[in-house]
N, C-alpha and C positions, 0 to 999 in steps of 0.2 A: 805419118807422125802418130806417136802412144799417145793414148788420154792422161791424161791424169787420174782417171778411174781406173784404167785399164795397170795401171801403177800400182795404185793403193789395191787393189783384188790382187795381184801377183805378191803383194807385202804380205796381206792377211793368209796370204796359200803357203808363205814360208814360216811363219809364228805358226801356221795351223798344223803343216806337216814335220816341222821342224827342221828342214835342211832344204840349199836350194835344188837340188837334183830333185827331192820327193817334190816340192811347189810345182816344180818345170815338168815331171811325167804329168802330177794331178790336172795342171792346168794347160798338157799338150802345146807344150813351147819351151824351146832353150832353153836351158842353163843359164847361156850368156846375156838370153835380153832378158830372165828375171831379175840377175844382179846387177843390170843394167839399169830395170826398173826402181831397184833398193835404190840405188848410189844417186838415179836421180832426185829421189826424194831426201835423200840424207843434204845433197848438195843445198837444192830448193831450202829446205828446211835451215842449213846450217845447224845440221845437230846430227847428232849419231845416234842411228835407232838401235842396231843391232849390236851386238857383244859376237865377235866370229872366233871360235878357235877352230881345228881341225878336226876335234869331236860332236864339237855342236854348239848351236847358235843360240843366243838368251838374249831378248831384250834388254835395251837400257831401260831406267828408270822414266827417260822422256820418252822413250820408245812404248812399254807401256801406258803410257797416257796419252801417246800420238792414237794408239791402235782402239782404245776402248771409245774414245771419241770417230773414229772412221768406221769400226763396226758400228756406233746407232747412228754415222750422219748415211751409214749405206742402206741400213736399214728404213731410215728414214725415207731417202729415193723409192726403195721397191715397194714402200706404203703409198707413196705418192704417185708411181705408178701402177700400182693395183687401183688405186681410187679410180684414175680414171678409167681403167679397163670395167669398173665395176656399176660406171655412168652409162657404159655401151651394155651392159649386162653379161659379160664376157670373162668371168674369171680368169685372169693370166698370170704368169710369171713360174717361175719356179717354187717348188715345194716341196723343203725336207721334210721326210718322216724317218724316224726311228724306235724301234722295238724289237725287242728279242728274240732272236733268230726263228725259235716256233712258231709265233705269234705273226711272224714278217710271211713267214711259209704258207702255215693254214689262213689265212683269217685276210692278206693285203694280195699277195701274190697272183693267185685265182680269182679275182675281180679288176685286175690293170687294166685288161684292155679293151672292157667294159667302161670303165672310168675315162678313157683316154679317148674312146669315141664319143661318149659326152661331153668331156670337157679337151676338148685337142688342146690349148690353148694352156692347159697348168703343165708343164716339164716336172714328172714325178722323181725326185732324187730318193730312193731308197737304203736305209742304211740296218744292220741287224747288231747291235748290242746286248749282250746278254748280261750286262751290269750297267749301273746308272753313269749316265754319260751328264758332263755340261752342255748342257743346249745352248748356250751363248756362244762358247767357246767353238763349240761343233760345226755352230748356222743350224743349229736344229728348227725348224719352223714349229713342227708338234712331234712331240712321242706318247706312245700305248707302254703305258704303265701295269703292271700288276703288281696288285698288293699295298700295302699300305702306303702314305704320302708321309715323307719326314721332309721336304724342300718346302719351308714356308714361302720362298721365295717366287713357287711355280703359281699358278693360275691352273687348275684341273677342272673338267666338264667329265661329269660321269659318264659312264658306257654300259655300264650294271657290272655284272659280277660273272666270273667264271666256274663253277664247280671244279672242284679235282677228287679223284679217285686212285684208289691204291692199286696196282695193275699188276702182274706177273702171267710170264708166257704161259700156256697148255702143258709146255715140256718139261718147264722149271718145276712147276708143281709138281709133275706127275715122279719128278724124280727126288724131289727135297719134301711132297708132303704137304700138305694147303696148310692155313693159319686160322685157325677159330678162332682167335683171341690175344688181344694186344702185345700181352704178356708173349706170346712164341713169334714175335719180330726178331729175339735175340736169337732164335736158332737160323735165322735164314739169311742169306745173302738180301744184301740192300745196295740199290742202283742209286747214290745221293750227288750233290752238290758241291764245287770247291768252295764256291760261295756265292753269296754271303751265307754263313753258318745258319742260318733263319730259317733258309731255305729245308734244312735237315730235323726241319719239325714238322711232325707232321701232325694233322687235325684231332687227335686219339681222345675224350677224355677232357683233360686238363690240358693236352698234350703232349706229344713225347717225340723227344729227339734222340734222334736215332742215330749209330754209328755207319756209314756205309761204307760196303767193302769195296766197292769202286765207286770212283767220283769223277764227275764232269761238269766243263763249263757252262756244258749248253744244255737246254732240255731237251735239244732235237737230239742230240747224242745219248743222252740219258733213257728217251723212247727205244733208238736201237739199240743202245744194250741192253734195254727189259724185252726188247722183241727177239733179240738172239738167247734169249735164256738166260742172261744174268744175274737174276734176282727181282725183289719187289721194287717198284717204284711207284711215286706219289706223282702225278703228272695232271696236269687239266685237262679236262674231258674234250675239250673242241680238239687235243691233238691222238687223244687215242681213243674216240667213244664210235671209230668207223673201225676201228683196228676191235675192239670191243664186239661190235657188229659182228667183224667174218671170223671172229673166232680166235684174233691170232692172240690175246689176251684175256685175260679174265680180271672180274674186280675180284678185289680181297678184301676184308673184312667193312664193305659199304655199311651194314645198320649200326658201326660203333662211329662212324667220323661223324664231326661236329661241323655241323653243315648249316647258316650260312657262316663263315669266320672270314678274317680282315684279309688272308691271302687272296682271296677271291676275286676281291673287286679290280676293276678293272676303269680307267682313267687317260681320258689324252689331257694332256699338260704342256703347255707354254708359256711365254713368256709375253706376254700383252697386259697391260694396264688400262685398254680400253674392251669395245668388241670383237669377239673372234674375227680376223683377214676372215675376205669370204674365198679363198681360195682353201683356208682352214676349214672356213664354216661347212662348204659343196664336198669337201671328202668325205667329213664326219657326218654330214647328212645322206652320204652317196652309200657308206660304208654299214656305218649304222643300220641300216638296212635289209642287209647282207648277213653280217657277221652273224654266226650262234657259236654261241659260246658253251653248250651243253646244257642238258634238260637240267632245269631249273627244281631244285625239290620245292 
């Protein structure tokens, strides 16, 4: 026989992915006992959570207010069962993180399973968003932020700050020309951002935003097209200051950037109203550690 937890997590896996087929791959079971799981709780309930057409599924109005109260009574259980994991001194349970697909690569990736022989006991769920997500809506536990904070909503612990630098291949120059000065940005190819448009500013001066002739989502895409010759890009030093190293880029105009400025910094954020979970507190303490973020002027 299903829990009734086992119920309500197969509901939140269909609001979360939006259809029962995506809930039933996500959460490796049927089709037929996720809607099996809905219909029991609609029964139970005597109310209909969900709105079904053949394109897609939308909460009811009770159904939203079924779901916001079962995310914090769930949340609530894995607090109550972390507590007591944290009596044994044993951090446990699961642990989302999310950050930006670079930042997921360089900086989380190359330390797992160091962390994981320390702490066997926390199930690392890793996720790589390269635009701001809802952590509630997610189950986000913490994410690694860069750049300024606009969610008054969130709870942020600093991390310090990342330097970035203006990078172009050895090849690009050699064949468009190096840049002495702000002003000859406009003769050259620029590797920039879909968005957010913020991103397409770079440190200059006062600053200056720039047009680029190709754009990407990610910054790890943005790296390879400045490494295949592309044009200049503006990138943080923890993802290109080894690429820097063996030559395969060069900085470009370093003594004009205005250095430290607010894309810099760097922030894990959540959503707690008390002390950091200490299964939060052991990675950011584990991580911490670790991380460089590039030479600090």
């Amino acid at each position: 026989m299903k829990s009734r937890a086992d119920d309500l997590f197969l509901l939140l896996a269909v609001v979360d992915s939006g259809s029962f087929s995506a809930a039933a791959e996500q959460s490796e079971v049927s089709v037929t006992r996720v809607s099996r799981a809905v219909t029991r709780l609609e029964k139970s309930l005597a109310t209909t959570l969900l709105n079904r057409t053949t394109r897609r599924i939308n909460l009811t109005e009770e159904g939203r207010l079924f779901v916001e109260k079962v995310r914090a009574g769930l949340a609530n259980l894995e607090e109550a069962e972390e507590q007591l994991s944290i009596r044994k001194q044993r951090p446990a349970g699961r642990l989302r993180v999310d950050a930006a697909n670079p930042f997921l690569l360089h900086q989380i990736v190359p330390f797992v399973r160091e962390f994981r022989e320390v702490y066997p006991e926390i199930e690392l769920e890793l996720t790589a968003s390269d635009q701001i997500v809802d952590l509630l809506e997610r189950r986000i536990d913490v994410a690694i932020r860069i750049g300024p904070l606009e969610d008054s909503t969130l709870h942020a612990k600093s991390l310090g700050r990342s330097p970035l630098s203006i990078v172009a291949s050895p090849e690009y120059l050699k064949s468009r020309g190096g840049c002495a000065s702000p002003k000859e940005l406009m003769h050259h190819s620029i590797v920039g951002f879909t968005a957010p448009e913020s991103l397409n500013v770079w440190h200059l001066g006062e600053g200056v935003r720039v047009q680029p002739t190709i754009r990407a989502s990610s910054g790890e895409a943005v790296r390879q097209l400045c490494l295949a010759g592309n044009g200049l890009a503006y990138l943080s030093l923890f993802m290109v200051e080894a690429d820097i190293k063996h030559g395969k880029l060069i900085e470009v105009l370093p003594d004009h950037l205005v250095r430290p400025n607010p894309r810099e910094l760097v922030n894990a954020v959540y959503y707690r109203n008390t002390t950091l979970a200490a299964r939060i507190q052991v990675f950011l303490d584990f991580f911490m550690g670790r991380w460089q973020f590039g030479r600090q002027e």
